[in-house]
Backbone as ProteinMPNN parsed JSONL, in Angstrom:
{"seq_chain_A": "XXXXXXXXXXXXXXXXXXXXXXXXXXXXXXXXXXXXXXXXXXXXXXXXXXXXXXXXXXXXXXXXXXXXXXXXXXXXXXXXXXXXXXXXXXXXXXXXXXXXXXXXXXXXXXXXXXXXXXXXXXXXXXXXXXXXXXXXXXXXXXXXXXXXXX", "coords_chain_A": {"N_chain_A": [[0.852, -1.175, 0.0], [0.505, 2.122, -0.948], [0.525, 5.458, -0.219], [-0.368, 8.191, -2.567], [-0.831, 10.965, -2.223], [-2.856, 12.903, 0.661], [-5.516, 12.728, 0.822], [-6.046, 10.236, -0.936], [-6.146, 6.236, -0.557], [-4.441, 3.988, -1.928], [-4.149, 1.053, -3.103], [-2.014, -2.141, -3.652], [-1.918, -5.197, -6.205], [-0.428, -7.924, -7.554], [-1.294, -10.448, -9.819], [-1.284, -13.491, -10.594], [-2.229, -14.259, -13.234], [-4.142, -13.187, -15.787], [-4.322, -9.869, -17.36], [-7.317, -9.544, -18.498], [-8.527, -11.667, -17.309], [-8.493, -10.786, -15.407], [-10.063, -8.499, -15.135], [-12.131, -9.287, -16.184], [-13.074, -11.0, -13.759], [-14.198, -9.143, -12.224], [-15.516, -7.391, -14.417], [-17.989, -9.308, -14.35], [-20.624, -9.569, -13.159], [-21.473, -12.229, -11.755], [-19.133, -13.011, -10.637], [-17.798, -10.513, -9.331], [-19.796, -10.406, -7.135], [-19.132, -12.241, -5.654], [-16.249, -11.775, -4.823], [-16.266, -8.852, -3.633], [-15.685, -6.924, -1.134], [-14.681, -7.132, 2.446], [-13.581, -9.772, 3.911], [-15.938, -12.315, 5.119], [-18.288, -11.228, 4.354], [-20.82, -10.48, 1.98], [-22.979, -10.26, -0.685], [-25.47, -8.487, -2.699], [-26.674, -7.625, -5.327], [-28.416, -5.413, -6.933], [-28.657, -3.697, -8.574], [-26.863, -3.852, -11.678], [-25.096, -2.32, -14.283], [-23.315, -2.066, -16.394], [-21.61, -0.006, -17.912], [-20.502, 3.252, -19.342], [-21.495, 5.761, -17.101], [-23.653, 3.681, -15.994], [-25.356, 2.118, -13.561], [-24.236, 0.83, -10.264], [-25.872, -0.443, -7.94], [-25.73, -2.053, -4.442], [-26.27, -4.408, -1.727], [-24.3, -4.568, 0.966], [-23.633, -7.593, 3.041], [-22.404, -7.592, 6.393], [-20.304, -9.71, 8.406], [-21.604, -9.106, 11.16], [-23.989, -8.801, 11.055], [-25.259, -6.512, 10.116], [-26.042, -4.462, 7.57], [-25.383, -2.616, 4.665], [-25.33, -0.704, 1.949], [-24.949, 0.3, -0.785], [-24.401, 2.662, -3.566], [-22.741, 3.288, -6.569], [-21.339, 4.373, -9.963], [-20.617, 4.067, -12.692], [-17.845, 5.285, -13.993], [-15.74, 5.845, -16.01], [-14.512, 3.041, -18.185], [-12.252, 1.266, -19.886], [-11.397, -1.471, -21.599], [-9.211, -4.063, -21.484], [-8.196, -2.462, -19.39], [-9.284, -0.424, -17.686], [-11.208, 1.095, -14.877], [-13.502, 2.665, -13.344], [-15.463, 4.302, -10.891], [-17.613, 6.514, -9.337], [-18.508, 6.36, -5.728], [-21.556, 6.676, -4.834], [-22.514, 7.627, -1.741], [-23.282, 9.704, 1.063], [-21.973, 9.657, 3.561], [-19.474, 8.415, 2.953], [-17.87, 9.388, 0.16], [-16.14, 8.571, -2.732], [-14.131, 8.528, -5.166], [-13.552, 5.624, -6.826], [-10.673, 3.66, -9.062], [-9.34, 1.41, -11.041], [-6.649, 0.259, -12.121], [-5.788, -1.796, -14.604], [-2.523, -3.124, -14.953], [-0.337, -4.594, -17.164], [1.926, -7.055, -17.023], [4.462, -9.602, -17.561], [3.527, -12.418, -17.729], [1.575, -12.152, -15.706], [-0.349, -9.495, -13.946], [-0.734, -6.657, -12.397], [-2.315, -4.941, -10.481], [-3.997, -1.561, -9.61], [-5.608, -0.303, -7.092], [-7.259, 2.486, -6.16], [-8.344, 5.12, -4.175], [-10.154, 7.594, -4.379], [-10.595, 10.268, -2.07], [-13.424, 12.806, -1.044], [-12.305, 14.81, 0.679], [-9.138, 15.123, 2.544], [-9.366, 14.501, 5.551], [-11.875, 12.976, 5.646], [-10.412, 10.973, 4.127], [-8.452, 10.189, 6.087], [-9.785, 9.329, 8.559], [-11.51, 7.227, 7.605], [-9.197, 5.395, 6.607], [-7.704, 3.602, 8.371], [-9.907, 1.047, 8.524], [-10.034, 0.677, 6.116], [-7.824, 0.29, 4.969], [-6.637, -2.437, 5.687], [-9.128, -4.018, 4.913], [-8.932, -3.36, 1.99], [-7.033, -5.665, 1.438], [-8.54, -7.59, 2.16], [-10.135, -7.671, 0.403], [-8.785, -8.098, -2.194], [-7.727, -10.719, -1.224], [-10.096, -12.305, -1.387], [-10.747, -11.656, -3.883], [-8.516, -13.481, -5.38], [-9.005, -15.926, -4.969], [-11.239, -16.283, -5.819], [-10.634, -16.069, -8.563], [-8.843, -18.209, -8.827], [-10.642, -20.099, -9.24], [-12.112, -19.275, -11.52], [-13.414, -20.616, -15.336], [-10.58, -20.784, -17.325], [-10.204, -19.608, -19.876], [-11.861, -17.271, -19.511]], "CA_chain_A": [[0.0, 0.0, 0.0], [1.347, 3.513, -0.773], [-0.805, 6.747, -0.44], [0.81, 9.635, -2.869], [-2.035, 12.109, -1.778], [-3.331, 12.922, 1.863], [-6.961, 12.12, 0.155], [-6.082, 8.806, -1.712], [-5.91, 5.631, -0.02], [-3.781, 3.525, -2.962], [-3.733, -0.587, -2.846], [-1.759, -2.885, -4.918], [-1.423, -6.442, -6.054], [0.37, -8.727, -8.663], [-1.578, -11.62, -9.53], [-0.845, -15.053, -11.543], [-3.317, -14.111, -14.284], [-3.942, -12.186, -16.922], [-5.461, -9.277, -17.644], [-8.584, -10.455, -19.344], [-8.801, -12.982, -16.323], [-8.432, -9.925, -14.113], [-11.259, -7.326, -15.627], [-13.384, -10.167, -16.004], [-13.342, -10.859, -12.435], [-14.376, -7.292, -12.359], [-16.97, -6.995, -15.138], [-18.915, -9.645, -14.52], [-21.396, -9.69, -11.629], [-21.85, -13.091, -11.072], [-17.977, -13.391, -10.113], [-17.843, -9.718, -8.325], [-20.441, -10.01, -6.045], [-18.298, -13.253, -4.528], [-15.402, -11.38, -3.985], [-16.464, -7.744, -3.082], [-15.571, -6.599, 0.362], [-13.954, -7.593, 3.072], [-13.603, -11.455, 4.335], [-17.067, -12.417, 5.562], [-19.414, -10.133, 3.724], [-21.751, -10.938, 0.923], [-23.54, -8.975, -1.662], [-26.605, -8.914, -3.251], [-26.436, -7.003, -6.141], [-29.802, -5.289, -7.143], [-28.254, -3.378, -10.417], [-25.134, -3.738, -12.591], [-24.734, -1.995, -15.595], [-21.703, -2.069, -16.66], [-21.617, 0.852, -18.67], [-20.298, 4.268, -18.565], [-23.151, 6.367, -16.34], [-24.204, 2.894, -15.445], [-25.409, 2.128, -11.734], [-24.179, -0.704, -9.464], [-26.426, -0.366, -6.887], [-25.572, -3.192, -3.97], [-26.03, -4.703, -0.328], [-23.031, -5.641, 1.682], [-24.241, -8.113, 4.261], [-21.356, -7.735, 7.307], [-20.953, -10.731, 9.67], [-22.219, -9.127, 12.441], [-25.454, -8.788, 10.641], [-25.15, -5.163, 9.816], [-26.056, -4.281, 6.204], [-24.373, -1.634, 4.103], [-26.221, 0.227, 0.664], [-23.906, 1.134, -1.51], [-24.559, 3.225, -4.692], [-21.877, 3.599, -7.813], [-22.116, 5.001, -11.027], [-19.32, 4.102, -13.627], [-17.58, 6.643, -15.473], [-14.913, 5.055, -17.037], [-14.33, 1.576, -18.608], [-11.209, 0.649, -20.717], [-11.744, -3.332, -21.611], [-9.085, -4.551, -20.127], [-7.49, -1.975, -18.595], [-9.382, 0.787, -16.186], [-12.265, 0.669, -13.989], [-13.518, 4.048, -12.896], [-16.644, 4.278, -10.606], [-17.942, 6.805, -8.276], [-19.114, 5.921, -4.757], [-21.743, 8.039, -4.014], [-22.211, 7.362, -0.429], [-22.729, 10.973, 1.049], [-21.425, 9.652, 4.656], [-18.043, 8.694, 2.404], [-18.034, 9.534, -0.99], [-14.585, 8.581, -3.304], [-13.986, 7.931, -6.523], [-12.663, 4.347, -6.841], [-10.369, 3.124, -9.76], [-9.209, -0.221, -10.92], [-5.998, 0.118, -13.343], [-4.642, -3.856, -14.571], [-1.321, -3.273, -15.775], [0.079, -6.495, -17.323], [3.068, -7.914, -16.416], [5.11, -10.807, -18.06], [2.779, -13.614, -17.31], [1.313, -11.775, -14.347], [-0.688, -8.691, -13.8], [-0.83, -5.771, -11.587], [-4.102, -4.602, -10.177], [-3.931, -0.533, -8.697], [-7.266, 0.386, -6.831], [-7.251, 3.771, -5.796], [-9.712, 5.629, -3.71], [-10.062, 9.263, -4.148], [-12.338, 10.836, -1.281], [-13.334, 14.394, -1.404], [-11.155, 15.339, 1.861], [-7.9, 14.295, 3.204], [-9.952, 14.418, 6.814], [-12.532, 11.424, 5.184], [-9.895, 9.576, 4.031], [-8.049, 9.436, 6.977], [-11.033, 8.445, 9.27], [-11.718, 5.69, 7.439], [-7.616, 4.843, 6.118], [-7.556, 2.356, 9.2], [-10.375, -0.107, 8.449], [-10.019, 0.17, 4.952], [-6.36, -0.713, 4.39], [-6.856, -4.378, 5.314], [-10.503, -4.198, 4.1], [-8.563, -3.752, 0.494], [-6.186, -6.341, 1.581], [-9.268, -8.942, 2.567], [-10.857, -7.807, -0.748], [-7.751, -8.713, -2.898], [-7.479, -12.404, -1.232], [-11.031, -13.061, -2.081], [-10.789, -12.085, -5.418], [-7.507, -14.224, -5.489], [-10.126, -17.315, -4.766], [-12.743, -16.547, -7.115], [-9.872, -16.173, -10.023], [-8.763, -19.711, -8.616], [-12.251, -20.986, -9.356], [-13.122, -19.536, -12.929], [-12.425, -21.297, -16.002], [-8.687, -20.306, -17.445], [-10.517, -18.794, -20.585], [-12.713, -16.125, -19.223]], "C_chain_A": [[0.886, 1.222, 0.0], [0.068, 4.692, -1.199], [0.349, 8.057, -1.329], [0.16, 10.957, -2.954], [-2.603, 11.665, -0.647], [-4.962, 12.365, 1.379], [-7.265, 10.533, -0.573], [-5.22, 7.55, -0.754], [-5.321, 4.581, -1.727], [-3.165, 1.803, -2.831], [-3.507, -1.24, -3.906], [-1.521, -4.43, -4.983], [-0.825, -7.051, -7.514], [-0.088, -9.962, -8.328], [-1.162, -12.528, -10.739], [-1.54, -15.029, -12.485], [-3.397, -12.889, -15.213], [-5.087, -11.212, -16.773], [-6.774, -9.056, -17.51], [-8.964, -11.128, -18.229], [-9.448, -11.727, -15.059], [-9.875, -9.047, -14.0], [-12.078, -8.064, -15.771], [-13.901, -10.722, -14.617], [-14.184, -10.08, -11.881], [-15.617, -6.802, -12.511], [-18.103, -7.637, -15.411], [-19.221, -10.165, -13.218], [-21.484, -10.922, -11.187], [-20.741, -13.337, -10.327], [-17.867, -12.017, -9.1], [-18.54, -9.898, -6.893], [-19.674, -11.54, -4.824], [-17.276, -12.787, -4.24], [-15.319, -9.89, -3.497], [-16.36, -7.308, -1.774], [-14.74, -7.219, 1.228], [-14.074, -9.167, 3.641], [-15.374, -11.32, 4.977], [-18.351, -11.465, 5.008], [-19.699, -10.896, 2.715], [-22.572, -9.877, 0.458], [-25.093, -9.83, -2.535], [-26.521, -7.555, -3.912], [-27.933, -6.937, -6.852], [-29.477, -4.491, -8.75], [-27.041, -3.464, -10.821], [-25.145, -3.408, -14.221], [-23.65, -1.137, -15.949], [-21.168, -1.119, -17.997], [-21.276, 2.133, -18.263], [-21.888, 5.322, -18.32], [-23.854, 4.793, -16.045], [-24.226, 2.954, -14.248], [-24.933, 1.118, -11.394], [-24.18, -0.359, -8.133], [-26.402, -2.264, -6.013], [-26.182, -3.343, -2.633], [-24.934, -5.053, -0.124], [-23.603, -5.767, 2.494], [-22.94, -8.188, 5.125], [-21.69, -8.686, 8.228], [-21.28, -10.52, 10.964], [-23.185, -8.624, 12.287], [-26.071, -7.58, 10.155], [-24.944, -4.824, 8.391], [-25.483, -2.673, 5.965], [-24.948, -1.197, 2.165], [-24.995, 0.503, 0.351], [-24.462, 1.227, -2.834], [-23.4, 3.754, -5.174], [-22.074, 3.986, -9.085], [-20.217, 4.906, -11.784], [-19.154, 5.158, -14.593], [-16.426, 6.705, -16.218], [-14.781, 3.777, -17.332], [-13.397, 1.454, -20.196], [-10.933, -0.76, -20.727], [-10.117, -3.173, -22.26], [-8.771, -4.04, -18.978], [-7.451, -1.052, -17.274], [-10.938, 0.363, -16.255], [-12.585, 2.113, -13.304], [-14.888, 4.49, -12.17], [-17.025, 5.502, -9.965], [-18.847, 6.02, -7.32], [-19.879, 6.963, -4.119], [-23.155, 8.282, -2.488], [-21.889, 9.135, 0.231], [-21.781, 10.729, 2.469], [-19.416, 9.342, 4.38], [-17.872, 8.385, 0.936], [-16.627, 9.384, -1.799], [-14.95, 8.434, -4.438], [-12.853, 6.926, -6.239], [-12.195, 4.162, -8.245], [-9.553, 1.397, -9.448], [-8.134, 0.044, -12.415], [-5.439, -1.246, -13.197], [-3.58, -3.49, -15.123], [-1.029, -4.796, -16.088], [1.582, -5.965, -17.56], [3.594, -9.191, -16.643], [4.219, -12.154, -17.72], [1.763, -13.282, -15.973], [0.226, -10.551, -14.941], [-1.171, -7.823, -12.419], [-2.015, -5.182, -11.1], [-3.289, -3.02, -9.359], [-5.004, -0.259, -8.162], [-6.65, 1.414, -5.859], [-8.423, 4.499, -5.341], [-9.576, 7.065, -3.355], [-11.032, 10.073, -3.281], [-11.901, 12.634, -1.373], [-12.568, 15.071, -0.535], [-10.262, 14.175, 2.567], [-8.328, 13.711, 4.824], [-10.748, 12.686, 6.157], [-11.672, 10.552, 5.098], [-8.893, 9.121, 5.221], [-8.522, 8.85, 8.325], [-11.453, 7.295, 8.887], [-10.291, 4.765, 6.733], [-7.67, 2.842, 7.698], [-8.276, 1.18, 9.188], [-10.144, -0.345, 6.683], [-8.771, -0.241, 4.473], [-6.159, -1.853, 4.099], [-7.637, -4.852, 5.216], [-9.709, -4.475, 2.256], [-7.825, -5.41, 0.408], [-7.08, -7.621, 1.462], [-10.073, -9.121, 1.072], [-9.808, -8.644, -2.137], [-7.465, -10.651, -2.543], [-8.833, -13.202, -1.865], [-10.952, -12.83, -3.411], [-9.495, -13.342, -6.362], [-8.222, -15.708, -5.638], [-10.651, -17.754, -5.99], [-11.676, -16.844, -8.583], [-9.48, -17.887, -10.075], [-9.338, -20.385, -9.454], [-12.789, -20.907, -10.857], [-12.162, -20.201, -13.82], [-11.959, -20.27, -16.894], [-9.679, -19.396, -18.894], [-11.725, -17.659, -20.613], [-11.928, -15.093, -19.038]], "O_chain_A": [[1.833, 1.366, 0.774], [-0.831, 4.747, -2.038], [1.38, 8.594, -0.925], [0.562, 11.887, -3.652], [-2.924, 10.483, -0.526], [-5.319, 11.321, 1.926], [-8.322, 9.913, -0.691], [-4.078, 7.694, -0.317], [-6.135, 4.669, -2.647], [-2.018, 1.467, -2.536], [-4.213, -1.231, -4.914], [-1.006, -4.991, -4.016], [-0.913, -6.349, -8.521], [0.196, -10.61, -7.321], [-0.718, -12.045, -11.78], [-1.619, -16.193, -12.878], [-2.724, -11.858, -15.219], [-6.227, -11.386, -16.344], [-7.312, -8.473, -16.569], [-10.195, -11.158, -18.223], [-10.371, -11.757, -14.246], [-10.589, -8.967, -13.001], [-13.167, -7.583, -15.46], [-15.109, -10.863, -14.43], [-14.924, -10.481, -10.982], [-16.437, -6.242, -11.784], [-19.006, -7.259, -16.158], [-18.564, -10.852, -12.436], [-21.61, -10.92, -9.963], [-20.989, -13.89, -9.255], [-17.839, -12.349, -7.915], [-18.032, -9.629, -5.805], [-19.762, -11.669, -3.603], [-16.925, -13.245, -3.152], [-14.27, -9.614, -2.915], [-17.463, -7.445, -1.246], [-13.936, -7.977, 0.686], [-15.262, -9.491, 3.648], [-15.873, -10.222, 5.223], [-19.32, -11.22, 5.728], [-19.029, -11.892, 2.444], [-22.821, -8.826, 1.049], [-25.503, -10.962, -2.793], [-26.339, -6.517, -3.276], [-28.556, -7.922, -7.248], [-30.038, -4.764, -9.811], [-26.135, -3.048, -10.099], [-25.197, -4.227, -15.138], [-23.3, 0.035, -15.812], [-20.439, -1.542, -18.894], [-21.539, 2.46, -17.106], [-22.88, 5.512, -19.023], [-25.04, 5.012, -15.797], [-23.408, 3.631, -13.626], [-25.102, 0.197, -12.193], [-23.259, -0.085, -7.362], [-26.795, -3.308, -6.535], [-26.719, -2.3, -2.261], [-24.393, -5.844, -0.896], [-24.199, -4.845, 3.051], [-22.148, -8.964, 4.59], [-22.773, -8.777, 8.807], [-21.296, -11.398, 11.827], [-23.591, -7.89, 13.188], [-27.252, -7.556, 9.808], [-23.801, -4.865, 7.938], [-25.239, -1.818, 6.816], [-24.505, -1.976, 1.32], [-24.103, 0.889, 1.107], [-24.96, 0.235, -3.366], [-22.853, 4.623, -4.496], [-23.264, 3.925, -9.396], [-19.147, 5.436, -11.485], [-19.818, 5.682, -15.488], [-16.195, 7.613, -17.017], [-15.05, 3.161, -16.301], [-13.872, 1.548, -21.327], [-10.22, -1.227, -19.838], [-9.805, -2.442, -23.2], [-8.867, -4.57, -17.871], [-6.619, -0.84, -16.392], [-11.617, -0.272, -17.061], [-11.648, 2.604, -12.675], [-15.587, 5.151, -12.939], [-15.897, 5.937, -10.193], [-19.714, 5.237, -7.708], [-19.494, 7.81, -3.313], [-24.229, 8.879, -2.417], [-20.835, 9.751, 0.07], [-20.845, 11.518, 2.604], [-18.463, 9.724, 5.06], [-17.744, 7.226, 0.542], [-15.834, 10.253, -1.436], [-16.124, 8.202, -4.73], [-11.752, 7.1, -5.716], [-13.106, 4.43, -9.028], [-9.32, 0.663, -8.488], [-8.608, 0.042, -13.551], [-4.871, -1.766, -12.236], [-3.802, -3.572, -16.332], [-1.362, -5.82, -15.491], [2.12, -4.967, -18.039], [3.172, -10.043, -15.861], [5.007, -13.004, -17.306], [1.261, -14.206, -15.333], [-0.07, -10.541, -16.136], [-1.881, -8.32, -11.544], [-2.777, -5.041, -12.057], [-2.272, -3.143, -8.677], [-5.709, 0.24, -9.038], [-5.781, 1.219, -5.009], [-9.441, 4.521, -6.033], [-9.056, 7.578, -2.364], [-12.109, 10.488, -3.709], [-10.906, 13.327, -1.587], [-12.059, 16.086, -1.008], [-10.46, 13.02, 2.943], [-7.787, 12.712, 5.299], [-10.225, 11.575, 6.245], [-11.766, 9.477, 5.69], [-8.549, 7.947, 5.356], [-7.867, 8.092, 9.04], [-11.755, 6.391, 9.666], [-10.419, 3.585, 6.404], [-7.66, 1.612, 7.651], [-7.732, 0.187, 9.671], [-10.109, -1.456, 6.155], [-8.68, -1.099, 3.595], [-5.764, -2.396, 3.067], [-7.598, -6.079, 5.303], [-9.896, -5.452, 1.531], [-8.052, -6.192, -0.515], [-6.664, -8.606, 0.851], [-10.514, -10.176, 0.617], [-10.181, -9.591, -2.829], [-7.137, -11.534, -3.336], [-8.834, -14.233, -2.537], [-11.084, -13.791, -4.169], [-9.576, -13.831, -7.489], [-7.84, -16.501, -6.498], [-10.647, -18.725, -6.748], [-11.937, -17.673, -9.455], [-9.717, -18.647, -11.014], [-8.831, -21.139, -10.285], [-13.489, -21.739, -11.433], [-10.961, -20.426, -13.664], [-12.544, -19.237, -17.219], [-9.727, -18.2, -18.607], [-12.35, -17.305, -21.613], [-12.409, -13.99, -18.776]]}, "name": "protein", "num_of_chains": 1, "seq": "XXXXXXXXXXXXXXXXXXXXXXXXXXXXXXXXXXXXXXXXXXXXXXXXXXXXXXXXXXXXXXXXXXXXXXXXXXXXXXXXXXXXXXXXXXXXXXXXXXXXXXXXXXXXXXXXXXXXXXXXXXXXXXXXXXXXXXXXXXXXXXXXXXXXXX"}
């Protein structure tokens, strides 16, 4: 993790897959909503359109039974390469990206979370650090799980 703005919380990984493997993870809901969030959470995904100005309106169910609304609205999409949503959440509002760099047999994942004040993001910097961290192993799973040409 490296922050290079008081406002941007900045998480990275390098996974065993490609690209294509990676953004598909990504762009298609039936595989997102299994690895979205942090360890123990679950989603129920009421819209996904995966389009720019599309919505992806969700639930996160937390295991201590405590649900979580979240409203997004994509405003960029580069197949394979960027991911560009707003979160617009007025209690913490960011703009999230998703750049894949590729990497010799590998690829790089950046997610970046831009909130409107350096104060927001460092009120919530402490659960979300190894919230990204828990989100990155589950999607590590689900990539496990799909088949090699998706």
């Amino acid at each position: 993790m490296m922050t290079d703005k008081a406002n941007e919380i900045v998480s990275t990984r390098v996974f065993n897959f490609s690209r294509e493997q990676l953004f598909n993870a990504w762009a298609q809901p039936e595989y997102l909503a299994k690895w979205w969030g942090p360890k123990g959470f679950a989603n129920i995904f009421k819209e996904f359109d995966f389009t720019i100005g599309g919505n992806w309106i969700f639930t996160m169910h937390a295991p201590d039974g405590n649900s979580h609304e979240n409203v997004n609205r994509f405003t960029q999409i580069v197949v394979p390469e960027l991911i560009v949503y707003d979160h617009l959440q007025s209690n913490h509002a960011f703009t999230g990206s998703f750049v894949f760099e590729e990497l010799p047999g590998k690829t790089k994942v950046i997610f970046t979370m831009a909130f409107e004040s350096a104060e927001e993001c460092q009120k919530l910097k402490a659960f979300i650090v190894p919230a990204n961290e828990e989100n990155f192993d589950r999607l590590q799973a689900v990539l496990e799980g799909m088949p090699q040409d998706e």
